[in-house]
Structure formats: C-alpha cells, structure tokens
N, C-alpha and C positions, 0 to 999 in steps of 0.2 A: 504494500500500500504506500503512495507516495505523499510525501511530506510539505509538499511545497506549496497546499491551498492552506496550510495555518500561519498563520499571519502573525510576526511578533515571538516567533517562536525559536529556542534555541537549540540547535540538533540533538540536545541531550536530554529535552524537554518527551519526546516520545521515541518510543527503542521497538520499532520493528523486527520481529524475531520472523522474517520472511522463512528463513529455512524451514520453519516447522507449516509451512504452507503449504496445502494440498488442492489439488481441484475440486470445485464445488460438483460433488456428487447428486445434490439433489438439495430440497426444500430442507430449512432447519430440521423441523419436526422429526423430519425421516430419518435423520440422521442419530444415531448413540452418543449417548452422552459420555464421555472416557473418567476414569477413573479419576476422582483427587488427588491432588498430590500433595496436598495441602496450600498451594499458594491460593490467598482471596482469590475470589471470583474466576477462579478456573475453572469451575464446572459450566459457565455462563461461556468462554469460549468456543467451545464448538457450534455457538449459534451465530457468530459472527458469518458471514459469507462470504467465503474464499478461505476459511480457516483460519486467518492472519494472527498470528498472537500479539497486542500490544502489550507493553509495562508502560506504567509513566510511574516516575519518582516523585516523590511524595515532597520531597528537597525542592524540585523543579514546579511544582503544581504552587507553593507556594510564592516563588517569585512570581508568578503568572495573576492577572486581574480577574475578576469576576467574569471581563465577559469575553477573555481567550479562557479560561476554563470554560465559560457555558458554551463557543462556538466546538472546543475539543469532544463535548461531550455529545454535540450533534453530529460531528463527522464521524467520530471512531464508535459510537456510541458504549460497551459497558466495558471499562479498562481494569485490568488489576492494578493495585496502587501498592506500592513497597512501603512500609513503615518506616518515617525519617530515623535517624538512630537517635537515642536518648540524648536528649541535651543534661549536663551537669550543673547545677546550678549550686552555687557557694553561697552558705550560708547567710543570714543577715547577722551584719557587724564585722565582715572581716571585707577586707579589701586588699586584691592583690598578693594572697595567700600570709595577710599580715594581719593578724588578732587585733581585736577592737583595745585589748589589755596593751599590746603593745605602742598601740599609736597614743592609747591614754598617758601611758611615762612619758612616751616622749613630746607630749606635748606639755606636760606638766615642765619637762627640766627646759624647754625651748620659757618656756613662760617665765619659769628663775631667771634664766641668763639675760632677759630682756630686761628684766624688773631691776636686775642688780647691776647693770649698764647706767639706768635711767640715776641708780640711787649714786652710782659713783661721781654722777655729772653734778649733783650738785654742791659738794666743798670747790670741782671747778669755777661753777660759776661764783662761788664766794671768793673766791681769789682771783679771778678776773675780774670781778666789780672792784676789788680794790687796788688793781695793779695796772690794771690799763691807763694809759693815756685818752683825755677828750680828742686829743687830734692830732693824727700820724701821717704821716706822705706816704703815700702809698706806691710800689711798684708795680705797672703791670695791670693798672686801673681800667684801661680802655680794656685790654682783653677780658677781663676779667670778666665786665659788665657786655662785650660785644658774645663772647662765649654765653652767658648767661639765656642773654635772648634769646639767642640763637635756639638752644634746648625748650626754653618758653615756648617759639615756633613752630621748633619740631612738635613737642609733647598736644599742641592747641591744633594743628595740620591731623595728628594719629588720631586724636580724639572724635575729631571729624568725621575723619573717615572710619574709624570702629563702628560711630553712632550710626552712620548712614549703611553699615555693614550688617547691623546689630551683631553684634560677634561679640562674645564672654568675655573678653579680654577688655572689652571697655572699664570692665571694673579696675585694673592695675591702672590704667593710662590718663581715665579719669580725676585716678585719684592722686596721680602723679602730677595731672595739670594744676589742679585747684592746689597742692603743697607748692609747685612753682610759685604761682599768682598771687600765693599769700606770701612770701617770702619776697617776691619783687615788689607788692607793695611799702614792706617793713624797712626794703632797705632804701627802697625809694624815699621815705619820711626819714628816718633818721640819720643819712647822707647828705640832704640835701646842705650845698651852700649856703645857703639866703635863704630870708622870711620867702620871699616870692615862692624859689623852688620849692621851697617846702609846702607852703598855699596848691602852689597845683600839683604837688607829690599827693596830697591830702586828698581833693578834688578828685584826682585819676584811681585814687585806691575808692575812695569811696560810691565811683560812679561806673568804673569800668575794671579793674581787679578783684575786690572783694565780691561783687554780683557775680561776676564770672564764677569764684571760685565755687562760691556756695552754689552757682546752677550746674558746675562738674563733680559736686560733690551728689549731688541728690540725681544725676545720671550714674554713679559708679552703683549709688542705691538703691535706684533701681531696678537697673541690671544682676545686681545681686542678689534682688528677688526675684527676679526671673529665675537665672539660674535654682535658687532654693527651690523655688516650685514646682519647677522641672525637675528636678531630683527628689522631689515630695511620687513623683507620678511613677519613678521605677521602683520604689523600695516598695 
C-alpha cells in the first residue's frame, strides 16, 4: 500500500509490512480468520483487502494532529498500534538527580556567605566615612563615566529587546538595568560640580532614571511571575 496520499507525514509514521501481503482471494467474510499472536488488533487484519499489514507507532501517532490521525484512520482504516515505552518520571522535589535535602544546604550556606559579605562591608564603610577626602582629582574620569554609559546602553538596548522577545531572561537584565539607572542617578547628584549641575543631576534622576528604574524593576516582576506560574503548571 503506498504512502504518498498522507499528507504531513513522516516515513516512520506508518511501517508497511508488504511482505506478509497476499492476493485478495475473495470477500473478507470468506476469508479465516489466522490465529493470534498476541499483537492488538491482529485478529482484525485479515479483513483489511489485499492483506497489507500496517503498524503505526504509538511514538509517531503522537506527534501527528487530530486531523492527520483522523485522515490515517480513513485511508488505512483498523491499525495495530505498538505501546510507546514507559516514560520515567523523577520524583517531586529532586531535580536533576539532586535531593531537595541537598539543594536545601546549599542554599542555606550560599545564604551565610552573602549575609557575612554584607556584615563585613560595614566597619568598611565606617572607615571610609572617616578617611576619605570631600575632593580628589580623579584619573581616568572620562573613561570611567564614557564606559559606564556605554553598559547603561547596552543593559537598556537587551532589555528591549528580551521584552519584545518575552524571553525569561528579562528577569537578570531587567534587573541589571534599573541597579545601572539607580546608581547613574546617585553618582550623577553627588558628582556634580555646581549648584546648577546638581539642579539638573536632581531633575534627570527624578524625571527620567528613577521612573525608569522602578518600570524595569516591576518588568523583571513580572516576568518572574510568569515564569512561577509556569512552573506552578508542571509540578
């Protein structure tokens, strides 16, 4: 039986056992019925006409739509179907053959070492409020501040386009933005030269960096409940 009126179909999708094809000796009916052999719906073969034996896989039936199975089921009409093989499925709570016990330590001791990072910073900052100078020459000012943008640009350009991507990674990039935006507002104010620059250092955070940041922080938010509810829907 030839394959070429099913439409959308992959040659792996129906397995013509032509060899076991005999001439049609006469009307189903007439015909005996041959012994089981156990595979489904083998007994219903010998009424097929021309004797053709199909198999479709069970693997293959699944890639296939509603209505290239219902057209399969007119042309070839009653098929045996092979049992896909057992799928395994891994418990709830382990992931990646890693115990829920062992991501709980390690996330406890990532949580220490952050925490006792954070506490070490502050005798820093007490000795840099008492040691620094109000005001230094700086080397390497222009790069400093031209580099700076430059990643502002970049990070605000990704954002963009993750958002118009929707793609999960908005959440890193997002949140990458708004930490830029608030930090070039900070240094923007307390930098500046002159009453002036600092008037519109104040103006520009307040009217076009801090809104920014806060509308890339509440897109990272979002996103990350997407994500959560999408992973609400496998478990």
């Amino acid at each position: 039986m030839s394959t070429t009126g099913l439409r959308g179909y992959s040659p792996s999708l129906v397995q013509a056992n032509t060899a076991s094809a005999a001439p049609n000796p006469g009307p189903p009916e007439s015909r005996p019925a041959p012994a089981a052999s156990g595979r489904p719906n083998e007994a219903e073969d010998w009424r097929r006409p021309g004797g053709c034996r199909l198999t479709v896989e069970a693997n293959d039936l699944g890639q296939a739509g509603s209505a290239q199975v219902s057209e399969l089921s007119e042309l070839v009409g009653t098929a045996s179907v092979r049992p896909a093989s057992p799928v395994s499925v891994k418990p709830r709570g382990s992931a990646g053959g890693v115990s829920s016990r062992t991501i709980h330590r390690a996330s406890n001791r990532i949580a220490v070492a952050y925490l006792s990072f954070a506490g070490l910073l502050l005798p820093w900052l007490v000795m840099l409020a008492f040691t620094l100078p109000d005001r230094q020459l700086s080397q390497n000012y222009r790069l400093a501040w031209v580099g700076f943008d430059l990643m502002l640009m970049i990070t605000l350009s990704r954002t963009g386009w993750l958002a118009w991507r929707r793609s999960p990674y908005l959440v890193i990039v997002a949140s990458m933005t708004a930490t830029l935006l608030v930090i070039d507002a900070w240094f923007d104010v307390t930098t500046a030269g002159s009453d002036r620059e600092r008037y519109l250092a104040i103006a520009a955070a307040l009217c076009v960096e801090l809104p920014l940041a806060c509308f890339s922080m509440r897109l990272a938010r979002r996103a990350q409940r997407m994500i959560a509810e999408a992973a609400e829907l496998f478990r």
